[in-house]
C-alpha atoms as one frame of an Amber mdcrd trajectory, in Angstrom:
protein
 -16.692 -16.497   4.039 -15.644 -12.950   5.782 -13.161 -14.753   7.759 -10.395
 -14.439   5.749 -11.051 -10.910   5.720 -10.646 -10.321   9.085  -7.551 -12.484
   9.144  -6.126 -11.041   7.065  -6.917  -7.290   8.234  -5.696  -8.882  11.793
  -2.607 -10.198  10.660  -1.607  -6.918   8.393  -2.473  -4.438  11.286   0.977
  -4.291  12.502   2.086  -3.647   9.391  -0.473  -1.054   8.621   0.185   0.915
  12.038   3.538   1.293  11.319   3.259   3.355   7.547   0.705   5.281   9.755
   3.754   6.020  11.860   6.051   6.740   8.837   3.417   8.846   7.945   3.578
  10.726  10.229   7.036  11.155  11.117   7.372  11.966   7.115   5.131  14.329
   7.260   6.446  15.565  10.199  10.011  15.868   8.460   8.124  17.657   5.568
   6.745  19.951   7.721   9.845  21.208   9.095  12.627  21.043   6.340  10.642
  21.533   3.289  12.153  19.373   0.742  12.182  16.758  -1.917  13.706  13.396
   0.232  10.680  13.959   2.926   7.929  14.677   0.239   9.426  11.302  -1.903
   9.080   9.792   1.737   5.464  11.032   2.583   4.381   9.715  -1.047   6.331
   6.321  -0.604   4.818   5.516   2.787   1.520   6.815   1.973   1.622   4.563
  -1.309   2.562   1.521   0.937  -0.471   2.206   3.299  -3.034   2.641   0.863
  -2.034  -1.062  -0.632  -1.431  -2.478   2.812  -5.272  -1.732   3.248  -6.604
  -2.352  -0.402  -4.536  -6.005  -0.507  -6.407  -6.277   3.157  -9.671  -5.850
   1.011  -8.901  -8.322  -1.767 -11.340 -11.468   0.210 -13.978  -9.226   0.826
 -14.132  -8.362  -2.618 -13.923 -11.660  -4.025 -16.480 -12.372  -2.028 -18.609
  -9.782  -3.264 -17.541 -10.800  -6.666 -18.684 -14.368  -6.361 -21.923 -13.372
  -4.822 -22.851 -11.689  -7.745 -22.549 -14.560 -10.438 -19.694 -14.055 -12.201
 -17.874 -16.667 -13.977 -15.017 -18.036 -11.684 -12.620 -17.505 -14.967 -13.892
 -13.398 -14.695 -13.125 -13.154 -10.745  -9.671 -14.763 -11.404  -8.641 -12.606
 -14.293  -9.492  -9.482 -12.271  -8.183 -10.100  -8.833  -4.833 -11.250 -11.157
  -4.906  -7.968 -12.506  -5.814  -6.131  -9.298  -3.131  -7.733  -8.039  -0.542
  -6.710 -10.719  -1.466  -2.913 -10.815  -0.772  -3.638  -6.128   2.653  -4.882
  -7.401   2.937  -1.628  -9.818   1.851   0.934  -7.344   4.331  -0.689  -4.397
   7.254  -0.973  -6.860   6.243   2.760  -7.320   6.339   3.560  -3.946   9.748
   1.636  -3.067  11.237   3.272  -5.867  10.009   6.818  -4.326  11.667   5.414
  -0.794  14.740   4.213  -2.923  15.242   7.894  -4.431  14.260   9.786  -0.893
  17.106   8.239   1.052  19.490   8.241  -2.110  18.466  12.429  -2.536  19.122
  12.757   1.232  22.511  10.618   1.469  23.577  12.978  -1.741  23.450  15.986
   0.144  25.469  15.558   3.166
């Protein structure tokens, strides 16, 4: 049953390794100018990584769910809502992105 885990941690790595690079290179940018677009950048990318991974986690925690003997209905409701709060916090983070590159574009 861990497959899916792993295919789905293979599958998002790409994704995952390049926020790591945004990461950086925003924190890098943060480092060196000191203001609001790169720290709305650093929080935006960070955001996106730390659901890229926790979305890569969602079958292993079914899984661990299930194996525990909860009702079906229970393990739905909750990975639907673990999912919604994923949408939240990534909605979050684009709109941090969004207002980065709008702050920076406003003051050239």
């Amino acid at each position: 049953m861990l497959f899916p885990f792993f295919t789905r941690f293979l599958l998002r790595l790409p994704v995952a390794l390049a926020y790591v690079g945004a990461v950086a290179a925003s924190g890098y940018l943060l480092h060196r100018r000191r203001d609001w677009p790169s720290l709305l950048a650093l929080a935006g990318f960070a955001l996106l990584l730390t659901i890229n991974v926790l979305f890569s986690l969602n079958p292993f925690f079914q899984y661990w769910m299930e194996r525990r003997g909860g009702a079906s209905a229970d393990v739905a409701m909750i990975l639907g809502a673990a999912m919604l709060a994923e949408s939240t916090v990534a909605a979050l983070a684009i709109g941090c992105l969004a207002l980065a590159l709008w702050l920076a574009l406003a003051k050239r």
